[in-house]
Every structure is written in structure tokens, then in C-alpha cells.
C-alpha positions in Angstrom: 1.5 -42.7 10.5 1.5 -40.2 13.8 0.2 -37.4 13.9 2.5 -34.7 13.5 2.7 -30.6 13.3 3.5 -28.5 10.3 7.5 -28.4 9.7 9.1 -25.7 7.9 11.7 -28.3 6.1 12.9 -25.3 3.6 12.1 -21.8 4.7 11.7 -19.3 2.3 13.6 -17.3 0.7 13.6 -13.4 0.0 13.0 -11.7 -3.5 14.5 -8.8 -4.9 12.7 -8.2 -8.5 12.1 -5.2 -11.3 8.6 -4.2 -11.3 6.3 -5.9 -13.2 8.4 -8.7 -12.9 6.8 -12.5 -11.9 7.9 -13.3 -8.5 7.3 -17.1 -6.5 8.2 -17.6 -3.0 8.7 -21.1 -2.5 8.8 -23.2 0.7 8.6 -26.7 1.8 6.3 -27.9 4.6 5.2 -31.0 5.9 3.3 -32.1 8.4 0.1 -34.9 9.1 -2.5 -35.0 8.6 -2.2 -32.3 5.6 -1.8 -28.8 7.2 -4.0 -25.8 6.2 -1.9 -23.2 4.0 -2.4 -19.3 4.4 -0.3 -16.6 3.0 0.0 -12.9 4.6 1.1 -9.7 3.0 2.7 -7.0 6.1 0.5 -9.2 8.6 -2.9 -8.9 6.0 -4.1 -11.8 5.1 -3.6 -12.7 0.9 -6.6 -14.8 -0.9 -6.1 -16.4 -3.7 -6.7 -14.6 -6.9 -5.8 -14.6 -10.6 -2.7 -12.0 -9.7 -2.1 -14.1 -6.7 -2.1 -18.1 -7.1 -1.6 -20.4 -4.2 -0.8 -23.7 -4.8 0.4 -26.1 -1.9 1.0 -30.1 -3.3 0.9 -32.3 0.0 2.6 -34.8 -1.6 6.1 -33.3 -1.8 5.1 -30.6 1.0 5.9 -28.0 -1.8 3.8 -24.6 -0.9 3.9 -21.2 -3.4 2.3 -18.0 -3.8 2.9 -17.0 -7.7 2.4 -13.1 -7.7 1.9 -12.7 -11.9 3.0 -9.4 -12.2 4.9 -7.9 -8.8 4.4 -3.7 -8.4 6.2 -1.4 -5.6 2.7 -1.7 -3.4 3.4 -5.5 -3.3 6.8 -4.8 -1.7 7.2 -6.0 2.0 7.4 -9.5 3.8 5.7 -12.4 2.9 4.5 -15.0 5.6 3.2 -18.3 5.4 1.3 -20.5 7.8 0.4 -23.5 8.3 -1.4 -25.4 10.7 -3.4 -28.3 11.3 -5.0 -29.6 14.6 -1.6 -30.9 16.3 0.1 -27.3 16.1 1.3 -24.8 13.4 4.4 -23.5 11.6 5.7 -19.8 9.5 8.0 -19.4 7.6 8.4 -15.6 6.4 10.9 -13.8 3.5 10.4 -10.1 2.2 9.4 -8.5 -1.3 11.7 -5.9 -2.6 10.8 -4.2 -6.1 13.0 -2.3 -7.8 11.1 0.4 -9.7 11.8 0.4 -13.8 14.3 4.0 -14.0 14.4 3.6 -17.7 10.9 4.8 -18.7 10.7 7.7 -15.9 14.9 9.2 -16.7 13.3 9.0 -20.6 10.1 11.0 -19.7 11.9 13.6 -17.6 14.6 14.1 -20.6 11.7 14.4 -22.7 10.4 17.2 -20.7 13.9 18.7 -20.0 14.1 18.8 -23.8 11.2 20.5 -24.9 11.3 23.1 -21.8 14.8 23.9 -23.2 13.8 24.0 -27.0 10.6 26.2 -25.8 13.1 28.7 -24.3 15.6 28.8 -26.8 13.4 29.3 -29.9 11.1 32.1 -30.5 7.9 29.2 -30.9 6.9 30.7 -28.0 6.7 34.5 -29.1 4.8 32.8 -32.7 2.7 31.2 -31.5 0.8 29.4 -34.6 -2.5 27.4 -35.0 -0.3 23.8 -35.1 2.0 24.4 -31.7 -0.2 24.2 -28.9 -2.0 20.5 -30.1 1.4 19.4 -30.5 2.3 20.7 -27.3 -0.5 19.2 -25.4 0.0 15.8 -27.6 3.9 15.6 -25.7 3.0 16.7 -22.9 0.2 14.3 -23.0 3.1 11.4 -23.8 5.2 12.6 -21.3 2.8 12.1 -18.5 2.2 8.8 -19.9 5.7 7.5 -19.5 5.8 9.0 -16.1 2.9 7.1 -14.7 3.9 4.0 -16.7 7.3 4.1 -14.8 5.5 4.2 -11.3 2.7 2.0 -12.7 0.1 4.3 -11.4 -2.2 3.1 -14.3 -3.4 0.2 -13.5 -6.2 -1.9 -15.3 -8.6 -1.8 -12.9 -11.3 -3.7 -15.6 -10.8 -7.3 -15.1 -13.5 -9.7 -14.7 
């Protein structure tokens, strides 16, 4: 068989997800001999990793980059190249992640709520022993929801 350069045979395609959502880009390449995969993130190249699998089967010219759980910071366009000594192909499709409104319109009606029933009752002027831990416990919650909805916290221990 001749030698031949990569050949985007099915480009891909763009993604619009929810965050925390699985996303796969999926394209089909082929070329000979086997052409060398790489995936780039807004022009950075993207190793391989647990939240970022790369799998390319030469067989069917099947190439994918899996993203396990897709955040806003992952939004943007995806490219992959390939390339192998005869000449190179990219195929490119963008990332759009819709951030999850439910949890943050939930935590701001929280806090909407308790400003107003602050206001309106005279717990304020009374002050006792038991209001300000339960203030601090939902505000406490409140926050929580807040940076769950932008996904701020992150689990940054993983081996």
C-alpha cells in the first residue's frame, strides 16, 4: 500500500453541553502509515489524562478525545492533528458549556429570602443565643450552592 497523508474523512463536529456534562468529539482520519494523533485546547496542546482520554483505533481511522466531566474553563475549540512523515491533516470543532442556572437562581432565592425575612421580623432587634449559628449555617449553604453552580470547587485531591 502507498504511502499516503492523514485525511480528514469525517471532520468533527461542535458540542454544545450542560456543565459537568460528558462530552466526545469524534472524527475520522486515515492515512499510511498510521499517523500520529494530538489534540489542542485554544491552540494549547491537551495530554492525555484520566479527565481527558485519547483514543485513536487505526483500524477504522476512528480518533476521540472523551472529556469525563466538561466545565465552563473547558469551553473553546478543539483541534486535532495528525501527521505522519508524508504530510499532516486538522480537523477543528468548538466546546460550548452551558452553565447549570438551577442551583445558582436557588441559592440567590435562598438569600433573597432570608434578607427579606431578616427585615421583616424583629429577629434582628432579639437577637438570641440560637440566631446567629443558624445564620452563619445558611449562609454557609448558600455559598455552597453558589460555588457549586459555577463549579468553583473543584477536587483538586486526585492521585
Amino acid at each position: 500500500m502507498p504511502a499516503e497523508a492523514p485525511d480528514v474523512v469525517q471532520p468533527l463536529q461542535s458540542v454544545t453541553a450542560k456543565d459537568g456534562d460528558h462530552v466526545q468529539f469524534q472524527c475520522v482520519i486515515v492515512g499510511n502509515p498510521q499517523p500520529d494523533i494530538a489534540w489542542f485546547h485554544s491552540g494549547k496542546l491537551k495530554k492525555p489524562s484520566a479527565e481527558f482520554r485519547q483514543v485513536y483505533d487505526a483500524a477504522s481511522g476512528v480518533c476521540c478525545l472523551d472529556i469525563n466531566e466538561a466545565f465552563p474553563e473547558d469551553t473553546g475549540r478543539y483541534t486535532v492533528v495528525a501527521r505522519n512523515f508524508v504530510g499532516s491533516a486538522t480537523s477543528s470543532a468548538d466546546l460550548n458549556i452551558r452553565e447549570n442556572e438551577d442551583l445558582r437562581g436557588a441559592a440567590w432565592s435562598n438569600l433573597i429570602l432570608l434578607i427579606f425575612v431578616l427585615l421583616t421580623s424583629n429577629i434582628v432587634n432579639s437577637m438570641n443565643r440560637i440566631l446567629p449559628v443558624c445564620l452563619v449555617m445558611y449562609l454557609q449553604y448558600i455559598a455552597y450552592l453558589l460555588c457549586q453552580s459555577s463549579k468553583h470547587l473543584k477536587e483538586d485531591i486526585k492521585a
